[in-house]
N, CA and C atoms as a LAMMPS dump frame, in Angstrom:
ITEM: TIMESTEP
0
ITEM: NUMBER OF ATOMS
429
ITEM: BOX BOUNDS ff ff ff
-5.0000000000000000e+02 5.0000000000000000e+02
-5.0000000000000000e+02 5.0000000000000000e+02
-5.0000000000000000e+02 5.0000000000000000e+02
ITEM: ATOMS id mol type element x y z
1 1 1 N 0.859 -1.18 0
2 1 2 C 0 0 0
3 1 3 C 0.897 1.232 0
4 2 1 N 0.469 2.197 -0.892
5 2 2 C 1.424 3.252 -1.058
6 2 3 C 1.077 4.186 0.016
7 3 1 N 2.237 5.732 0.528
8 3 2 C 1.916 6.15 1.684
9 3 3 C 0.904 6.715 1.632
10 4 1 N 0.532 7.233 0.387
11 4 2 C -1.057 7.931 -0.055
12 4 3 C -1.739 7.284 0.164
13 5 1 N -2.109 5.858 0.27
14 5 2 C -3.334 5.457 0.44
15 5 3 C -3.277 4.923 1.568
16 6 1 N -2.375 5.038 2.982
17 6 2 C -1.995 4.257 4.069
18 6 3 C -2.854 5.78 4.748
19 7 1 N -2.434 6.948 4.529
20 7 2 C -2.879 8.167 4.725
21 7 3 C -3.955 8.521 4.43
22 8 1 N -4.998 8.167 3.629
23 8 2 C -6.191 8.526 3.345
24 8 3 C -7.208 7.651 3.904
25 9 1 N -6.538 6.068 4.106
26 9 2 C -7.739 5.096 4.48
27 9 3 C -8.484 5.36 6.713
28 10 1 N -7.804 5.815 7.183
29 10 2 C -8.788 6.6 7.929
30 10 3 C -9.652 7.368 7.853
31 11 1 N -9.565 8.49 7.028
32 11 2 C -10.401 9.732 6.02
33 11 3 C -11.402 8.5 5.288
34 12 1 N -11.022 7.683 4.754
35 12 2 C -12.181 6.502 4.143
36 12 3 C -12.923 6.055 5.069
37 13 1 N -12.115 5.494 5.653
38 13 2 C -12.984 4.771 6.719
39 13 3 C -14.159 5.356 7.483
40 14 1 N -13.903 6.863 8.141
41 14 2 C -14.838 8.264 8.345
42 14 3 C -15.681 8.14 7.534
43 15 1 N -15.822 8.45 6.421
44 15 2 C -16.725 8.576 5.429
45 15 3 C -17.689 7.05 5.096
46 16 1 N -17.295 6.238 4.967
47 16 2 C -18.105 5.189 5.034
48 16 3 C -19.014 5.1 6.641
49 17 1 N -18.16 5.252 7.864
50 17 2 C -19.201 5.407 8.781
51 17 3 C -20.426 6.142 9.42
52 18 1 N -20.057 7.376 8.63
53 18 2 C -20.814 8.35 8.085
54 18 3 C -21.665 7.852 7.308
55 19 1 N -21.686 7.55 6.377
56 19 2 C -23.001 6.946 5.443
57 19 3 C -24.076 6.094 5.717
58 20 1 N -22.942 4.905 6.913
59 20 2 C -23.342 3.692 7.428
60 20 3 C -24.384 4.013 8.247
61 21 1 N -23.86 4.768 9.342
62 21 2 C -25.098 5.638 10.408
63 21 3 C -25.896 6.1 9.542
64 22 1 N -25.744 6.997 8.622
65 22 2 C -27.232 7.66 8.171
66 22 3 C -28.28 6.647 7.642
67 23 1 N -27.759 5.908 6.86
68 23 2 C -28.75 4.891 6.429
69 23 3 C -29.463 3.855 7.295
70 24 1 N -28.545 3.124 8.762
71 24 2 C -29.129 2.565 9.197
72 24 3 C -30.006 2.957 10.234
73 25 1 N -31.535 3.009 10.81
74 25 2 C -32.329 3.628 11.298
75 25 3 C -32.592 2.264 12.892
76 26 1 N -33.152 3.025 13.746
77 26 2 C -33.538 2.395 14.979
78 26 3 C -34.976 1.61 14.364
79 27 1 N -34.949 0.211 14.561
80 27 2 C -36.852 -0.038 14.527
81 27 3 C -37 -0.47 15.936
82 28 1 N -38.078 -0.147 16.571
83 28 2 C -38.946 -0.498 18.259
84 28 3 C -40.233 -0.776 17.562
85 29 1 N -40.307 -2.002 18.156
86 29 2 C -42.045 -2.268 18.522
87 29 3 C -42.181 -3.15 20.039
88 30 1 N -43.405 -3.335 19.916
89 30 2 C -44.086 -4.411 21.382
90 30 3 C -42.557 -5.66 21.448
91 31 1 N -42.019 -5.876 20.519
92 31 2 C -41.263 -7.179 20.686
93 31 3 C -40.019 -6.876 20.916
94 32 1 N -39.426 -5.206 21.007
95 32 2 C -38.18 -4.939 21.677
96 32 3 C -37.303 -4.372 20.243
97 33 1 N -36.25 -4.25 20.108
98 33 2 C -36.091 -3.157 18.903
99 33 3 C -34.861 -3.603 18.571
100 34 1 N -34.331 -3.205 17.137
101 34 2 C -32.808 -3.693 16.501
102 34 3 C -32.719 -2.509 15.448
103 35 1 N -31.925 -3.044 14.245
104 35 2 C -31.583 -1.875 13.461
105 35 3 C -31.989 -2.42 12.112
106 36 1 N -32.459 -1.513 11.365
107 36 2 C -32.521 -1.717 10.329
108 36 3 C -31.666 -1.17 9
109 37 1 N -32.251 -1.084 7.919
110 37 2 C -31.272 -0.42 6.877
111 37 3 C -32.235 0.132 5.805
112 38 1 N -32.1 1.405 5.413
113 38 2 C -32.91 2.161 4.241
114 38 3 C -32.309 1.213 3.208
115 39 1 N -33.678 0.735 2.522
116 39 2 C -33.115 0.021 0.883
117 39 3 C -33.521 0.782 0.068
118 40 1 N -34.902 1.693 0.135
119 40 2 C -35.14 2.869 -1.069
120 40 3 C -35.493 3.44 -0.311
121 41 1 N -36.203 4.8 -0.569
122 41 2 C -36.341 6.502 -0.125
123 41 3 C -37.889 5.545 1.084
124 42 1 N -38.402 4.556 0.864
125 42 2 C -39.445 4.523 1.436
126 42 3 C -39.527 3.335 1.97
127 43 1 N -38.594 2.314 2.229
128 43 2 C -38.541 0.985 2.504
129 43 3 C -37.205 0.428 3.132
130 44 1 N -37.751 -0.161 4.515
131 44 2 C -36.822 -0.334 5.314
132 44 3 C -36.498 -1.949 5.75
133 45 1 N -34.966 -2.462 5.741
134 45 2 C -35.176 -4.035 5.712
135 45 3 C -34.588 -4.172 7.06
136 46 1 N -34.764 -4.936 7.483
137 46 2 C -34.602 -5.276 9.59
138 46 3 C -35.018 -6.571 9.472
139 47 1 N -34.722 -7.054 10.614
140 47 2 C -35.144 -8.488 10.712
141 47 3 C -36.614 -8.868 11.213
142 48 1 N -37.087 -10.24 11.456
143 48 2 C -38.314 -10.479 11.195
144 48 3 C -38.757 -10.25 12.461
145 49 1 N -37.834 -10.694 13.48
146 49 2 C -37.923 -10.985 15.003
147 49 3 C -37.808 -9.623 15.924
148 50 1 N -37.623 -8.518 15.11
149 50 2 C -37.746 -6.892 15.287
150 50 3 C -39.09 -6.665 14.768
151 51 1 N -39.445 -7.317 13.736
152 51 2 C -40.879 -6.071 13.396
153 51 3 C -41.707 -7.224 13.41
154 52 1 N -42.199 -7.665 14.428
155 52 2 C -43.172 -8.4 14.639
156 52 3 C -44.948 -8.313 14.658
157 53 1 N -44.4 -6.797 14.947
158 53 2 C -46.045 -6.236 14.764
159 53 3 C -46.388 -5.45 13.706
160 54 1 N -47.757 -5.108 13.314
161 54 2 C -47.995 -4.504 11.641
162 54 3 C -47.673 -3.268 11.746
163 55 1 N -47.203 -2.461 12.83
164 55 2 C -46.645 -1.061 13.103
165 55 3 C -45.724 -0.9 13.871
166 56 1 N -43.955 -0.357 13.467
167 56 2 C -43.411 -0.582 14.714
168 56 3 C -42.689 0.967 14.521
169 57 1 N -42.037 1.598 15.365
170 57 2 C -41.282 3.019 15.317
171 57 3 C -39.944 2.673 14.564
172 58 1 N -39.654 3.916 13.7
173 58 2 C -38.198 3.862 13.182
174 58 3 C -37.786 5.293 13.7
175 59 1 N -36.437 4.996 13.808
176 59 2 C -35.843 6.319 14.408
177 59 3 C -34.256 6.844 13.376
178 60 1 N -34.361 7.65 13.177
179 60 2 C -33.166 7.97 11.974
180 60 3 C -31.98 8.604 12.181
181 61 1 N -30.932 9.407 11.929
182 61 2 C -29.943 9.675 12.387
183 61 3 C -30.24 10.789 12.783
184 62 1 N -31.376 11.364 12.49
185 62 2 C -31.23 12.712 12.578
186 62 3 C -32.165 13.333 14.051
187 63 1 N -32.501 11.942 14.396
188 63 2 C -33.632 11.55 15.115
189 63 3 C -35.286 11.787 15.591
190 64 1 N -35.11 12.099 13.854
191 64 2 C -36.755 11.542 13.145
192 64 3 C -37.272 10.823 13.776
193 65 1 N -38.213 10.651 14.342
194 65 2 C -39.281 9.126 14.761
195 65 3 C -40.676 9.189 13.673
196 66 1 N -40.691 8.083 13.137
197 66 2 C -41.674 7.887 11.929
198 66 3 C -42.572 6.22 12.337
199 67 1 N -44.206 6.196 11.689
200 67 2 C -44.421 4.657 11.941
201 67 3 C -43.939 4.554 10.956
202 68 1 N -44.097 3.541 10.961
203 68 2 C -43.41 2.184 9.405
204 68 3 C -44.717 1.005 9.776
205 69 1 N -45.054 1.066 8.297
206 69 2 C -45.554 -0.717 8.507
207 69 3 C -45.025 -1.949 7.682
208 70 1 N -45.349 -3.303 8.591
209 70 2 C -45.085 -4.171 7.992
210 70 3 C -45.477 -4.51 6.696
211 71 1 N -44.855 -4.633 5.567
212 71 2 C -45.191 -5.67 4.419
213 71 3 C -44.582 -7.128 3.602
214 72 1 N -43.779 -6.968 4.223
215 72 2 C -43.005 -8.406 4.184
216 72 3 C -42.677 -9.013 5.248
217 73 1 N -42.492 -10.168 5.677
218 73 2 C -41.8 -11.221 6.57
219 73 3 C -41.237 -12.227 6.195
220 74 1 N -40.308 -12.687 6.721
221 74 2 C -40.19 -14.123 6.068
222 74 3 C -39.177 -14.747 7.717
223 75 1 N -39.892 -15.103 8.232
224 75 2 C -39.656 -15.935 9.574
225 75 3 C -38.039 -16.662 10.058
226 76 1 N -38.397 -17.44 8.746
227 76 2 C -37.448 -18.455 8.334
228 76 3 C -35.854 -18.123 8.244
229 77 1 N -36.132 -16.336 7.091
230 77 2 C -34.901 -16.019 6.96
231 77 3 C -34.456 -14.96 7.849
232 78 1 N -35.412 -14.649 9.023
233 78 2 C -35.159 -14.112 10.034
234 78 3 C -35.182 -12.604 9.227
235 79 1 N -35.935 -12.044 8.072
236 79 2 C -35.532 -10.697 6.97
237 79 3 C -37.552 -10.057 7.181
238 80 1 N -37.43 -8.555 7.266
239 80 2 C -38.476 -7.993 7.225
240 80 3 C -38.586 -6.655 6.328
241 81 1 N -39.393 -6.541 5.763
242 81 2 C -39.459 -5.176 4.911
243 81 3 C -41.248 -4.493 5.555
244 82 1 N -40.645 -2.993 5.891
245 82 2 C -40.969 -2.048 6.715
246 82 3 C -41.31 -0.715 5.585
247 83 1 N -42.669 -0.203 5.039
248 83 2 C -42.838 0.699 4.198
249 83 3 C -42.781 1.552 5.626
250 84 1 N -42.176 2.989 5.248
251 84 2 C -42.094 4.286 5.854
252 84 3 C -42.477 5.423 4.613
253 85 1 N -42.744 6.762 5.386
254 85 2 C -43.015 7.784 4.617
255 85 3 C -41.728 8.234 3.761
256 86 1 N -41.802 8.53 2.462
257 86 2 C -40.122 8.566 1.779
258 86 3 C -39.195 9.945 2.388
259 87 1 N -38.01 9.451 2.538
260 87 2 C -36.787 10.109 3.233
261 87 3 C -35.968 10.879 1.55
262 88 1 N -35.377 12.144 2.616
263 88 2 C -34.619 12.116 1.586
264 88 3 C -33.076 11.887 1.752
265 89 1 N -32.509 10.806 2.403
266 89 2 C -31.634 9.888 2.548
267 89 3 C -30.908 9.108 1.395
268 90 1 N -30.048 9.039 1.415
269 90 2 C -29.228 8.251 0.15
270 90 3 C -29.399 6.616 0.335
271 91 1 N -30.229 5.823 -0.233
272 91 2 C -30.127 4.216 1.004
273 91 3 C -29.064 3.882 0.61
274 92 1 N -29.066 2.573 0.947
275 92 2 C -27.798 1.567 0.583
276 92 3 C -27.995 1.184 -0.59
277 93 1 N -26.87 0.921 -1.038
278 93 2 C -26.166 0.317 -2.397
279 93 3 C -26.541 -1.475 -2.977
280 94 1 N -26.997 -1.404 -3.359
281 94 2 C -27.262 -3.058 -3.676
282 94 3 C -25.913 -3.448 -4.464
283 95 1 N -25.37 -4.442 -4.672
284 95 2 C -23.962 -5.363 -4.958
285 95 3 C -24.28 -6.406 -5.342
286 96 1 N -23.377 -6.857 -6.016
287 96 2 C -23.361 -8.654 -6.43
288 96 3 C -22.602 -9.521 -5.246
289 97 1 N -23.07 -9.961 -4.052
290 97 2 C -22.175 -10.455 -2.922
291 97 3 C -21.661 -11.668 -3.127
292 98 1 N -21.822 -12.177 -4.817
293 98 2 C -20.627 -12.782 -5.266
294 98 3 C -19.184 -12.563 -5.447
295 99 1 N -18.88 -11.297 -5.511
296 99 2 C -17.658 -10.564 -5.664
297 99 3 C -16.72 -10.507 -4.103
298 100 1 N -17.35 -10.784 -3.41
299 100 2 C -17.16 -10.997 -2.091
300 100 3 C -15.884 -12.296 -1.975
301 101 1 N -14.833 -11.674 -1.62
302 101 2 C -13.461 -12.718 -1.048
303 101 3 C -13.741 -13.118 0.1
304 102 1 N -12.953 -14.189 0.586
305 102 2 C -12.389 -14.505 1.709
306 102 3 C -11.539 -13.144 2.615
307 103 1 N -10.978 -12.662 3.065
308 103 2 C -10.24 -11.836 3.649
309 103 3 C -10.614 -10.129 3.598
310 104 1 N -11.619 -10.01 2.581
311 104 2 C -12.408 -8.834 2.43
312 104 3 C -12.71 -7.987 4.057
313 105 1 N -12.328 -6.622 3.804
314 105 2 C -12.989 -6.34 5.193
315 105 3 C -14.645 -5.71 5.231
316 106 1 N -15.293 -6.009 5.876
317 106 2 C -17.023 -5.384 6.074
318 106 3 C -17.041 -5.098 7.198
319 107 1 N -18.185 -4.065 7.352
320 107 2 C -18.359 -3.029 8.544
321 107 3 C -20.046 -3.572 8.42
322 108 1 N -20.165 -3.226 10.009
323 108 2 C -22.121 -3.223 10.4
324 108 3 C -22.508 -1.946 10.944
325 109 1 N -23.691 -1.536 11.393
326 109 2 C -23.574 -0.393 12.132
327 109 3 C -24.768 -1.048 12.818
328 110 1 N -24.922 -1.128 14.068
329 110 2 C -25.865 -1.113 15.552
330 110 3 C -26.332 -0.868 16.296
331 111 1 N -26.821 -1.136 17.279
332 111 2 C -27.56 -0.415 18.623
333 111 3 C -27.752 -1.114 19.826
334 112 1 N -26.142 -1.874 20.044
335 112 2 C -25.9 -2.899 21.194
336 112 3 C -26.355 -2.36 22.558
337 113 1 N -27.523 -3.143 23.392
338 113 2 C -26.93 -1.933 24.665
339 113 3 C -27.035 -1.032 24.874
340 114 1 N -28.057 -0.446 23.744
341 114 2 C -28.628 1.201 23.595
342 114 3 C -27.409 1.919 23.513
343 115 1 N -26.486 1.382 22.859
344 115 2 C -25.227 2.525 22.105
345 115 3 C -25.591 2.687 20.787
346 116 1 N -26.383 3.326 20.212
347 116 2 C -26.779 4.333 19.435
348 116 3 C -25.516 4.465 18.572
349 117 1 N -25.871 3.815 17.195
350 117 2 C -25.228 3.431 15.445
351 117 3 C -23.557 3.503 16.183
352 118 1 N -23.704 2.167 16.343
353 118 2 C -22.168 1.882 16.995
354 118 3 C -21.476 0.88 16.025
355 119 1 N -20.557 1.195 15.325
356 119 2 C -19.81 0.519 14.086
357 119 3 C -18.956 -0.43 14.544
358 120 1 N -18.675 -1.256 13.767
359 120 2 C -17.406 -2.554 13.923
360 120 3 C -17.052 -2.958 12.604
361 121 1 N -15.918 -3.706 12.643
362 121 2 C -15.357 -3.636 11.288
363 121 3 C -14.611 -5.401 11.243
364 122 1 N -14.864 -5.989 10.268
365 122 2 C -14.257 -7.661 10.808
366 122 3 C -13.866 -7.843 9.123
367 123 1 N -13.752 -8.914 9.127
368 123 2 C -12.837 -9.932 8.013
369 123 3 C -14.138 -11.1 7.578
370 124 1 N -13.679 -11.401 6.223
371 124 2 C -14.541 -12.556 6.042
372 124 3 C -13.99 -13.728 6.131
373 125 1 N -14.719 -14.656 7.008
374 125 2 C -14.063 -15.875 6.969
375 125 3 C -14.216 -17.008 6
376 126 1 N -15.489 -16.811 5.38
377 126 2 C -15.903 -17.857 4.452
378 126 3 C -17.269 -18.012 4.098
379 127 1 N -17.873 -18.783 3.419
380 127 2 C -19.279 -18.933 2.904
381 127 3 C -19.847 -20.123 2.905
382 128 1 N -19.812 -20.724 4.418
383 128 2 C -20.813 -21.853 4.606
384 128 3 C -21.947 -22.197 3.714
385 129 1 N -22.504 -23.06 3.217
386 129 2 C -23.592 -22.949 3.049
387 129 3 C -24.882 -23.268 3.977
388 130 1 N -26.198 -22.843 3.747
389 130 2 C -27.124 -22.336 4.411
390 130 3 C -27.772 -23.875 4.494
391 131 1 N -28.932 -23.855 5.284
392 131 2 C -29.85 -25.041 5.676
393 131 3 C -30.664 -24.677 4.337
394 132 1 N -31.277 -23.907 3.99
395 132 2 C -31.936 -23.659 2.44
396 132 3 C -31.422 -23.906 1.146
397 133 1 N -30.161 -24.236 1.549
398 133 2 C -29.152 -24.528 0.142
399 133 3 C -28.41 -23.656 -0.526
400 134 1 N -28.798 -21.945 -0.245
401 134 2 C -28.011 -20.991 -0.181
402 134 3 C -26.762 -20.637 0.68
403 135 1 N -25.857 -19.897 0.572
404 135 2 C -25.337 -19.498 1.04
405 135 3 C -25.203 -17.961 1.68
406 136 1 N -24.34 -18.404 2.788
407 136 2 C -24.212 -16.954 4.037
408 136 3 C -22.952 -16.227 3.971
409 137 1 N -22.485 -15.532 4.296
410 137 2 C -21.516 -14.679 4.837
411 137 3 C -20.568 -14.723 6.196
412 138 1 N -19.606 -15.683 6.07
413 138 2 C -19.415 -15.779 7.766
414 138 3 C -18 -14.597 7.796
415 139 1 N -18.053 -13.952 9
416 139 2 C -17.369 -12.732 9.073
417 139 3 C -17.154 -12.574 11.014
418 140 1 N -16.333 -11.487 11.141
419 140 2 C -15.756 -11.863 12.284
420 140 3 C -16.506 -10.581 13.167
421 141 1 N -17.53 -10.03 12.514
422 141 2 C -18.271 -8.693 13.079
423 141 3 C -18.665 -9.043 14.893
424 142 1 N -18.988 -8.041 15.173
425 142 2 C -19.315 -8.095 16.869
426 142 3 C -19.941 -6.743 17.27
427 143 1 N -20.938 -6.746 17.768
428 143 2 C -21.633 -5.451 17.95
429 143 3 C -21.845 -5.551 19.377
């Protein structure tokens, strides 16, 4: 790595956590609360076992509180999609997570413990495959 880019990848790193927080939003309902992630200006993906009920609160970086309702579930894959009123937020990036190495580094952003969009940063270890016949992402993240 040249000294230019040994020197800038903190300044990177900033900026991606920056983005990371804005996009990912607080969801609370009756069943206790986790984080989700803006996928378009009006649709929010969180897990299933977070939005359990047909209305749950999202909370944003800016600390917006909005309802959201349920329109997707899927139990199984533990994945929920949450319509909200549209943001004008940049969401996340969709990818081919085929392109995805072994040794790659990925970041999460959270709300361990009520520490409020708390980042971590891990390694990939590999790509088990899934009980569905798909495959996962195994990585060394910790929130």
């Amino acid at each position: 790595m040249s000294d230019l880019l040994a020197a800038d990848a903190p300044a990177h790193l900033a900026w991606i956590a920056d983005r990371l927080r804005e996009m990912t939003v607080e969801v609370s309902g009756p069943g206790g609360g986790g984080a989700g992630v803006l996928w378009a200006p009006d649709l929010i993906v969180t897990n299933a076992h977070v939005a359990r009920a047909p209305r749950v609160r999202v909370g944003f970086a800016d600390d917006r509180q909005v309802e959201a309702s349920l329109i997707a579930s899927d139990r199984r894959a533990d994945l929920a999609l949450l319509r909200v009123p549209p943001v004008e937020i940049t969401p996340a990036a969709s990818t081919d997570s085929d392109t995805l190495r072994v040794g790659a580094l990925v970041v999460a952003v959270g709300h361990p413990l009520g520490l409020r969009r708390t980042l971590t940063a891990g390694v990939v270890h590999g790509f088990p495959p899934s009980r569905s016949g798909g495959r996962w992402i195994q990585a060394d993240l910790r929130l």
